[in-house]
N, C-alpha and C positions, 0 to 999 in steps of 0.2 A: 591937615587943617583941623584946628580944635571947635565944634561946631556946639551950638546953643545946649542939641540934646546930649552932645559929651558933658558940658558942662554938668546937668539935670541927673543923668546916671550918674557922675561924681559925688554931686550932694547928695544923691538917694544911699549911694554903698556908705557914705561917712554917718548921716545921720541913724542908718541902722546899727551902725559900729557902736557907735555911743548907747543904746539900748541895750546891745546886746552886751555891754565892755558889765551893764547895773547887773543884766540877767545873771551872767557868769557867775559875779563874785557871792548874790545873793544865793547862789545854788553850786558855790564853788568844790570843787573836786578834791581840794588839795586841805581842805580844813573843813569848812561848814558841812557836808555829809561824811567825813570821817564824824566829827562827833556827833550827827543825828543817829548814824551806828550805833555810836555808845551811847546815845543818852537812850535808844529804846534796847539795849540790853543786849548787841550784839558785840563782837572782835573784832581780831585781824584779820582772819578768815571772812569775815562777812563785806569791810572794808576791800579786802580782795577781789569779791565777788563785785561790787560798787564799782573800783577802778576799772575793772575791765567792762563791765558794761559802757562806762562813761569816755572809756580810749580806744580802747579796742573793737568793742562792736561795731561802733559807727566805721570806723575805718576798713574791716575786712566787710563791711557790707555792700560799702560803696562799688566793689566787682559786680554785685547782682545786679545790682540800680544800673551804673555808669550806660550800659547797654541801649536798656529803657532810654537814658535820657539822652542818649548821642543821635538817638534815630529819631527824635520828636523834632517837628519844625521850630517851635520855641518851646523857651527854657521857660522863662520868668513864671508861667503858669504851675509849675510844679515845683521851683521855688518859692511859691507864697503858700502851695499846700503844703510843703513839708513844714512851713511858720506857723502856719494854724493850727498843726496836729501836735507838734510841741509846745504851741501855748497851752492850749487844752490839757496834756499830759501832766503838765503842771499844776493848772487849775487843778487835778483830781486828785494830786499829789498830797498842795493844800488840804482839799478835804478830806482826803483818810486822816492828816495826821490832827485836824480839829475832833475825830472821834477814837481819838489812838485807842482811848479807855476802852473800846468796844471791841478789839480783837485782842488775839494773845500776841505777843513778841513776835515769833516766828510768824506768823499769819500777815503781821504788818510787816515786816521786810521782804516777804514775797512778795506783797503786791508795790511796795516802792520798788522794788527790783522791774516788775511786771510795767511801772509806769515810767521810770528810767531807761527801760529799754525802748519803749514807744517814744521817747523822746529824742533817745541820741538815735533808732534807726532813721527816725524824721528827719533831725539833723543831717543825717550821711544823705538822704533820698536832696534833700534842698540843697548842700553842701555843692553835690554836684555839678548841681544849676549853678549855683554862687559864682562857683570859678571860671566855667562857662563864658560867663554873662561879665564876669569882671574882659576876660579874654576882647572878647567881643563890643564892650560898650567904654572900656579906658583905652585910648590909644597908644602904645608902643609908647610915646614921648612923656606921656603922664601917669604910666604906672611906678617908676620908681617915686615919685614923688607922692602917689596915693597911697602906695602900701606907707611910705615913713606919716603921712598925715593921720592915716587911720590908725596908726600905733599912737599919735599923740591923741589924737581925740579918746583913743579906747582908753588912756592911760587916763585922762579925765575922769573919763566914766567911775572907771575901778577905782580910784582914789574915793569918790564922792559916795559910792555903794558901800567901801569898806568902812566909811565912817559911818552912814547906814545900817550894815549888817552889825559894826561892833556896838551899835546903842542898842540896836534893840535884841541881841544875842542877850547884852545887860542887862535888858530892859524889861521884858519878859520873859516867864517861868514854864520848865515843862517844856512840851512839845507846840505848846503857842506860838512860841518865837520862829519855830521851824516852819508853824502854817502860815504866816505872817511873809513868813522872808518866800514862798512859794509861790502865795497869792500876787504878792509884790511881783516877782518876775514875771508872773506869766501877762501883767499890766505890762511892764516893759516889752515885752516882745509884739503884745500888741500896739502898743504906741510904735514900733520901730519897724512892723509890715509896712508904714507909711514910707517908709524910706524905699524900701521894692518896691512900691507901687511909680515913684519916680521916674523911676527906671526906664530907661528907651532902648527895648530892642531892638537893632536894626534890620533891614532886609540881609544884610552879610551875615547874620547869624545862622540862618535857612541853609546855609549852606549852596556848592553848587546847585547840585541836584536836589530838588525838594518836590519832587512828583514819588508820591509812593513811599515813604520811610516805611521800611520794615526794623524790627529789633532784633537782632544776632541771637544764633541761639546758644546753647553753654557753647559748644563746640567751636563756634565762630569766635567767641570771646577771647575762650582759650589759643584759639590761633592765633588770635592780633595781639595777645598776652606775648606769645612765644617773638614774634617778627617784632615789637617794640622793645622787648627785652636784649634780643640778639643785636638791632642794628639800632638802639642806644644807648652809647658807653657811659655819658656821665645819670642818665634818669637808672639805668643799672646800679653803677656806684652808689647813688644816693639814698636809692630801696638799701642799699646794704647795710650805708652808714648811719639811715633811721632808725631800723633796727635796735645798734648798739647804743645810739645816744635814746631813742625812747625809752632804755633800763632806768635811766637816772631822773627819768621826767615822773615814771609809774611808782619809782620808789617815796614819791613825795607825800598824797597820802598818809604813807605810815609811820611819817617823821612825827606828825603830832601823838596819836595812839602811844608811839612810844616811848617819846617824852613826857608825855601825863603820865602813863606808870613810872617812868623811872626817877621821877622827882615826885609823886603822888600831889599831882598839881590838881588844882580844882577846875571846873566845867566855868567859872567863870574869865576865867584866863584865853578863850576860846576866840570871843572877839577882838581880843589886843592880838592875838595870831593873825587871826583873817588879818587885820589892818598892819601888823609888821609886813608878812607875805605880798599886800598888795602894795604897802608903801614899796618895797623893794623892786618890785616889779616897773612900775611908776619913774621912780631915781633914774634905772637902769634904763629907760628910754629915751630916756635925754642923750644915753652915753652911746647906745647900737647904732643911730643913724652916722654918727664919725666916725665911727669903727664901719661902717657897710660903703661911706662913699670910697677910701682908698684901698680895701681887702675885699669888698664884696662879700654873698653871702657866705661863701666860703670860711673867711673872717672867721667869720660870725660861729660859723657850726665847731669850727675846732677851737673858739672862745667855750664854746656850751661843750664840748669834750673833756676840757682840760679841767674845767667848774665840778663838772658832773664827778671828777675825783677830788678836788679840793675840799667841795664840802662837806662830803663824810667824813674825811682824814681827819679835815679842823674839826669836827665836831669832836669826833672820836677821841683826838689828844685832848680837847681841852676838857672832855670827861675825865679822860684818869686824872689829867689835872688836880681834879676835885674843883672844877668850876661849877657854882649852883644854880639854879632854875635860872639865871641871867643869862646863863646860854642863850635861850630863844632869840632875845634882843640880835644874838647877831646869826644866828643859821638862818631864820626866816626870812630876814630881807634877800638874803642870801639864794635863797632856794624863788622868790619871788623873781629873784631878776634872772636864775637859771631858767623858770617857767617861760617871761618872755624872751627871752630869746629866741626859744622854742615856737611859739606861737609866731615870733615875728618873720622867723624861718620858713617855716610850714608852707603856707598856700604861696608864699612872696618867691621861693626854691621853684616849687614847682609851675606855675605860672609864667618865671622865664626861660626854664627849659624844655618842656612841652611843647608839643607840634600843635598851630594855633589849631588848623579844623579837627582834631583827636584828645583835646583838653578834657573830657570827660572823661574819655577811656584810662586816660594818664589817671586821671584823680582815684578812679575805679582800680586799678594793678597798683598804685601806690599806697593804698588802701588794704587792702588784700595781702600785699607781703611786708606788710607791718606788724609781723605775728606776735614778735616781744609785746607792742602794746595789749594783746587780749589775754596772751598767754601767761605771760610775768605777774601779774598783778595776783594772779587763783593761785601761782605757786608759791610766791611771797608772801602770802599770807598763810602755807601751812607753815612752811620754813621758820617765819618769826614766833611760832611757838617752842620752837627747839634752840633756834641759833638765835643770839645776842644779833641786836640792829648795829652794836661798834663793831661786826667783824663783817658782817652780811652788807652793809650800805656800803663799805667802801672797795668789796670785792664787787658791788657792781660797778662801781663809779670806775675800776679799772674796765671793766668789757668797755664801759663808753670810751675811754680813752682811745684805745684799738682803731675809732672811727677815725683818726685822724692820717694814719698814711691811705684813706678809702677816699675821703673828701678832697687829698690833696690830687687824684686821680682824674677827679670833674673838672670839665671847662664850663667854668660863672661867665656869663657876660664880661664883667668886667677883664676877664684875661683875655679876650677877643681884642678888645678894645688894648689894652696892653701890647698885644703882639702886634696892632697895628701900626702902634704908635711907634714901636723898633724897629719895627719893619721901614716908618718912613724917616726914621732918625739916620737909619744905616744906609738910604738909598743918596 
């Protein structure tokens, strides 16, 4: 039965979506901090170091957290602190780069390093409550239809941010525009704690036993690591086929970097990026939820397989081509709607295969053996000072491919439902 406070946590998870669809794009991973790299004087090397704090960290941290947060009686408390400690991180980020003139280069990429990492560990430490609490406060009947709402609502958002970020990328000079587009988000995130505060956690959340929570220690971790991994085949599978296809998601990134040298494009070109990447993102939402109602997520991940080689190949031909800086026009949407997929995968994958009372632990080990996300991003950025991006992007986009006899090994909900339906066709 769908009751008043399902409803109340529904609108709280969507109205946060939407803040966070502005935050995202204003402090996007995949273009807006590649070039605040370049605009204070760093590379690909440095972009490297960015991507994996922004992918990776947060994901292998989530093993430490997961613990902490599976033995706490409620969640939602330490999901609004991980919101407030990332708003803030923001906020400070802001004001370093209002006085950029006051440090050297290097001195200010260490401390945006220092304040990105305070942000995305926030992110994993709240992440974990997130899913938690999605587990717990949407019911079995209305989560497929939340996760597809919350991709339309986020696709809102990011559409209306990218026309946001692309004005005033335009708009203003310098590292203004970067203080601007930080301060901005960290206003979004607070506007969109309102939405957590919604939230109704219920007494099912507590768990059976709720006298006494203690928190595991490594040792204990590691052992419910080992007995999840061993006695489940497809959340196994799926740790593996993240892996491959996260290659094609960390190489995004440094699509822009390397397009700007290779066409010697100008820094004002940067906002028509963010808004192709986010228009395509956007398109492509319209297109995943018909693709997810008859193939399931499944669909979906060896859709983002097959993309994750397409789009370097086309890039790459229609380079020697000798096709000119019109490229972007069509990789970026390109690479925008490879992004959501990804995203629209992610927590939606794991949410319906997860064991309901162990949803954190899940989040925590899927997390943790997500290593291509932290690892990839440091190496790929020595690599692209040696090796050309037309030989390097499309030798990854084949690892991604690989994923696809992994993913055809999982059972998606929807093939449950399929063999049931055989099953009562044949009786």
């Amino acid at each position: 039965m769908i009751t008043k406070a399902h409803k109340l946590s529904y609108a709280g998870f969507l109205w946060h979506g939407i803040f966070l669809a502005l935050t995202v794009t204003f402090t996007e991973v995949n273009s807006v901090l590649p070039a605040l790299v370049l605009q204070i004087g760093g590379s690909e090397v440095h972009i490297g170091f960015i991507t994996a704090i922004m992918i990776g960290f947060p994901l292998i941290s989530q093993l430490l957290f997961a613990p902490f947060i599976q033995s706490r009686k409620r969640k939602k408390p330490f999901l609004l602190a991980g919101l407030y400690a990332r708003m803030s991180a923001l906020f400070g980020i802001g004001l370093l780069l209002n006085s950029v003139d006051s440090f050297s280069p290097s001195i200010v990429l260490i401390l945006i390093y220092c304040g990105l990492t305070v942000f995305t560990l926030s992110g994993a430490f709240s992440g974990i409550s997130y899913v938690s609490l999605i587990g717990v406060t949407i019911p079995k009947e209305l989560r497929h239809k939340f996760f597809l709402h919350k991709q339309v609502f986020w696709s809102l958002g990011v559409l209306i941010s990218g026309v946001l970020t692309r004005y005033v990328l335009a708009g203003f000079s310098g590292t203004q525009k970067y203080t601007f587009l930080f301060a901005l988000a960290s206003l979004m995130l607070a506007l969109g704690s309102i939405g957590f505060w919604m939230i109704r956690e219920p007494d099912v959340a507590l768990g059976a036993e709720t006298t006494a929570p203690t928190t595991p220690g490594i040792k204990g971790v590691f052992s419910s690591m080992k007995v999840i991994l061993k006695e489940d085949r497809t959340f196994r599978f799926y740790c593996i086929a993240i892996n491959l296809l996260s290659l094609s998601i960390v190489i995004i990134p440094f699509y822009l970097p390397s397009l700007m040298r290779h066409f010697s494009l100008s820094p004002q070109i940067i906002g028509t990026i963010v808004l192709l990447q986010m228009g395509g993102m956007v398109l492509s939402n319209l297109i995943w939820p018909k693709i997810i109602k008859p193939l399931g997520f499944k669909g979906l991940l060896k859709i983002q397989a097959t993309a994750s080689l397409f789009i370097p190949f086309l890039l790459t031909i229609l380079l020697v081509s000798g096709i000119g800086p019109g490229v972007i026009y069509v990789v970026f949407p390109l690479l925008g709607a490879l992004a959501g997929a990804h995203k629209m995968c992610g927590e939606a994958v794991l949410v319906q295969i997860s064991q309901e009372d162990r949803r954190a632990l899940y989040s925590g080990i899927y997390g943790a053996l997500n290593l291509s996300s932290a690892v990839a991003p440091l190496i790929l950025g020595f690599l692209l000072r040696d090796i050309t991006f037309l030989l390097l992007f499309p030798i990854l986009g084949v690892f991604s491919l690989l994923a696809i006899p992994i993913v055809n090994k999982m059972i998606c909900p929807i093939d449950v439902v399929k063999a049931q339906d055989d099953m009562i066709s044949r009786s």
